[in-house]
PAKOL-942344 format. One record per residue (C-alpha): x, y, z; residue number from 1; residue in three letters. Coordinates in nm, 3 decimals. Layout:
+---------+---------+---------+-----+-----+
|      c1 |      c2 |      c3 |   k |   r |
+---------+---------+---------+-----+-----+
|       X |       Y |       Z | NUM | ALA |
...
+---------+---------+---------+-----+-----+
end
This chain:
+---------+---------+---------+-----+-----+
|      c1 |      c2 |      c3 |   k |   r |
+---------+---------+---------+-----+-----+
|   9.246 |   4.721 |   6.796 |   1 | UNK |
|   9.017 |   4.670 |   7.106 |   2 | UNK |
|   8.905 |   4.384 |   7.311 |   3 | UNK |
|   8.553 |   4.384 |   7.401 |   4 | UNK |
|   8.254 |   4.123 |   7.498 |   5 | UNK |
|   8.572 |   3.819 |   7.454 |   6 | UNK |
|   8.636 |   3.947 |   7.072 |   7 | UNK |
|   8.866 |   4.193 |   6.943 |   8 | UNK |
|   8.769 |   4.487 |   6.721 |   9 | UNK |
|   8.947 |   4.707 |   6.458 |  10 | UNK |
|   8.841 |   5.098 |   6.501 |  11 | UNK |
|   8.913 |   5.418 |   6.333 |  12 | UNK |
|   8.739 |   5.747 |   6.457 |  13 | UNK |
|   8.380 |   5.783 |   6.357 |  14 | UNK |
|   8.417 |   5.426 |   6.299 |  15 | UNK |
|   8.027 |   5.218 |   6.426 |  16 | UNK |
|   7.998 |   4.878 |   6.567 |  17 | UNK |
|   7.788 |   4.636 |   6.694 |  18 | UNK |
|   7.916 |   4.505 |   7.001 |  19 | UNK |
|   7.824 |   4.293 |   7.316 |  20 | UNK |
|   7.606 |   4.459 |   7.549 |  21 | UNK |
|   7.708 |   4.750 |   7.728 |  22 | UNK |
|   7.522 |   4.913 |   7.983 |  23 | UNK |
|   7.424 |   5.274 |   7.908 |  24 | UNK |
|   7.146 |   5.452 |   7.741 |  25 | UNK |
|   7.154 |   5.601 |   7.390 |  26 | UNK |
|   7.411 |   5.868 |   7.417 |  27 | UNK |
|   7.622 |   5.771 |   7.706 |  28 | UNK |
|   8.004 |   5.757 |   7.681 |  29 | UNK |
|   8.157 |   5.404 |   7.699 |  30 | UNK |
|   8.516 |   5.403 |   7.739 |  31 | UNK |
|   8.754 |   5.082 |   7.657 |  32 | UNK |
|   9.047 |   5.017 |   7.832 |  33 | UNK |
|   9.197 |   4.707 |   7.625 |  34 | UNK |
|   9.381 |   4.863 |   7.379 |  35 | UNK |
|   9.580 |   4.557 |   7.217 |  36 | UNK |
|   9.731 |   4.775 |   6.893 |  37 | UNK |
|   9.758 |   5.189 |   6.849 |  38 | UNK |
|   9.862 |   5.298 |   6.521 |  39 | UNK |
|  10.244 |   5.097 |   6.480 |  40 | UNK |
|  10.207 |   5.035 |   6.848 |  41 | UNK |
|  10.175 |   4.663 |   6.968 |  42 | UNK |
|  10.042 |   4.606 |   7.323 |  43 | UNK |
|  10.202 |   4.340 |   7.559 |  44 | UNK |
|   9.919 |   4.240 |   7.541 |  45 | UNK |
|   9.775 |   4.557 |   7.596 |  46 | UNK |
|   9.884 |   4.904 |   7.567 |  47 | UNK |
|   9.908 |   5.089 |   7.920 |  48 | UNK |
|   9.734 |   5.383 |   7.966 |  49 | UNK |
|   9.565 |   5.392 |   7.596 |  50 | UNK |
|   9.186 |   5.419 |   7.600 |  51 | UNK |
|   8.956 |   5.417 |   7.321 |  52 | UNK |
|   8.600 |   5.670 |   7.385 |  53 | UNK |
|   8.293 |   5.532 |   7.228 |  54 | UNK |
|   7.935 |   5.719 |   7.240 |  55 | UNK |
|   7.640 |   5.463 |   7.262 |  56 | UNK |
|   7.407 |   5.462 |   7.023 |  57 | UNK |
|   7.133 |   5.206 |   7.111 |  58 | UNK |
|   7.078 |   4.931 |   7.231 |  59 | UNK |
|   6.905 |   4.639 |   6.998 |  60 | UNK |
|   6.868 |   4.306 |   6.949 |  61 | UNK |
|   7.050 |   4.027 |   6.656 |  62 | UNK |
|   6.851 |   3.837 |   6.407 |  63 | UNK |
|   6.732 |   3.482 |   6.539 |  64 | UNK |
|   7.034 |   3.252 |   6.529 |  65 | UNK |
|   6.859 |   2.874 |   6.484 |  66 | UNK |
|   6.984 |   2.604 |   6.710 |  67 | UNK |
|   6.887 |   2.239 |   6.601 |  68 | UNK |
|   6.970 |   1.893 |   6.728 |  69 | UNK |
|   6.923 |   1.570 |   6.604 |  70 | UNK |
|   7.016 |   1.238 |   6.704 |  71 | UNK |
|   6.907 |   1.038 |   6.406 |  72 | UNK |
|   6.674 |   0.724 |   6.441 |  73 | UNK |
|   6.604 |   0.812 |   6.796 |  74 | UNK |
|   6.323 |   1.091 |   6.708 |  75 | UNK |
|   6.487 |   1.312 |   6.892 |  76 | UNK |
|   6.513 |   1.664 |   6.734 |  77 | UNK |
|   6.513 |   2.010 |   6.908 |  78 | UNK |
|   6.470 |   2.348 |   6.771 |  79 | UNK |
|   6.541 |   2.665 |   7.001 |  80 | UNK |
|   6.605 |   3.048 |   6.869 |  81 | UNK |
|   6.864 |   3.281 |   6.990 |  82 | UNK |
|   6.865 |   3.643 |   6.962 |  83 | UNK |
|   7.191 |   3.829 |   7.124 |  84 | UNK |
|   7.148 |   4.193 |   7.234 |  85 | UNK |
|   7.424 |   4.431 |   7.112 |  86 | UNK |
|   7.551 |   4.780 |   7.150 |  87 | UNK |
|   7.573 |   5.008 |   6.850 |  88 | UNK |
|   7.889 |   5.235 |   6.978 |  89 | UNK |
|   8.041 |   5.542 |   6.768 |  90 | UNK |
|   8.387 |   5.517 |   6.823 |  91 | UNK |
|   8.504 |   5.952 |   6.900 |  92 | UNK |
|   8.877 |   5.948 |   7.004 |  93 | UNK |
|   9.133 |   5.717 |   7.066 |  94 | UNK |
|   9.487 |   5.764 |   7.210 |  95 | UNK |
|   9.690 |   5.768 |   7.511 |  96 | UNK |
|   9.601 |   6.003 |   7.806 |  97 | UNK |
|   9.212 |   6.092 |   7.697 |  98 | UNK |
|   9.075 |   6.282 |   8.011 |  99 | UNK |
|   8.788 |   6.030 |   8.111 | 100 | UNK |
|   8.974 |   5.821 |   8.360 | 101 | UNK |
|   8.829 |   5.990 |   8.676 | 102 | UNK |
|   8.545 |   5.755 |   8.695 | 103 | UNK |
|   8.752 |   5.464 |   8.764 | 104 | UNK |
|   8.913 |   5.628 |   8.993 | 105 | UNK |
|   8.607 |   5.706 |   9.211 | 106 | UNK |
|   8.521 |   5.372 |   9.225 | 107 | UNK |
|   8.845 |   5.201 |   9.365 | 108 | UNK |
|   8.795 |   5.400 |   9.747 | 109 | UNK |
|   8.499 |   5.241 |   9.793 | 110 | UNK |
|   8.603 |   4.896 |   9.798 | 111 | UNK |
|   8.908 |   4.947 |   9.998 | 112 | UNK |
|   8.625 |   5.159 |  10.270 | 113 | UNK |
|   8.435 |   4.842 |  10.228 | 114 | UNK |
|   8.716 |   4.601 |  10.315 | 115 | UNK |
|   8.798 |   4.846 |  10.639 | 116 | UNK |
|   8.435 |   4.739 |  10.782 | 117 | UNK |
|   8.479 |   4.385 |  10.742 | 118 | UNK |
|   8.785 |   4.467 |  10.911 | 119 | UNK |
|   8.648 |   4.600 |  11.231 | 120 | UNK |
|   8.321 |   4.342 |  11.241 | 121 | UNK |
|   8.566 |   4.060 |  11.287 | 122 | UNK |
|   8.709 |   4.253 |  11.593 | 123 | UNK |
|   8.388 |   4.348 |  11.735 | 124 | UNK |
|   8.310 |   3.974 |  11.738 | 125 | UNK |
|   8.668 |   3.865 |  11.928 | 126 | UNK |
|   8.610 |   4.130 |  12.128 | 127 | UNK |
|   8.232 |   3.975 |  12.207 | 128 | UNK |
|   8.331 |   3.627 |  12.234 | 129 | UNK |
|   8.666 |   3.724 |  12.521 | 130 | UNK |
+---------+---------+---------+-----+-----+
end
């Protein structure tokens, strides 16, 4: 079980699903962190360190969902179409300690080398204003 897009999907290997958009072109590996349930496993509420590897593969839009509101005897009535775009992923492997976590990793220094800036503006301006 995975958590994805604000709803929770049941995957198998080889398993495809349409899901809430993901960014990435046909191809590209999507990995999900929010494992909630692996094999008899039960998350709390997720399972640490348990990832799930998807391959994207495209991108598309739902069927018009039909929104229409009526107040009656006030001729009011409003019709407006909705189409959602989704991700078709192929689920590959699932389990705990799948070698794709070095991404994340690579993106955690550069916010801390971002905070160190603002760091050093604010004492170039006390230093300015003495």
């Amino acid at each position: 079980m995975i958590k994805t897009g604000g709803k929770q999907y049941r995957v198998a290997k080889d398993n495809v699903l349409a899901v809430e958009k993901i960014d990435g072109d046909a191809g590209a590996q999507v990995v999900f962190d929010t494992v909630l349930m692996l094999g008899d496993e039960v998350g709390k509420p997720s399972i640490d360190g348990a990832q799930v590897v998807g391959e994207v593969v495209r991108q598309f839009r739902d069927e018009t969902k039909i929104i229409f509101k009526k107040r009656r005897r006030k001729h009011y009535r409003r019709r407006n179409g909705h189409r959602q775009h989704l991700t078709l992923v192929k689920i590959t492997d699932m389990g705990k300690g799948i070698a794709t976590a070095p991404a994340k990793a690579a993106k955690a220094p550069a916010k801390k080398a971002a905070a160190k800036k603002k760091a050093t503006k604010k004492a170039d301006a006390e230093g300015a204003a003495a």
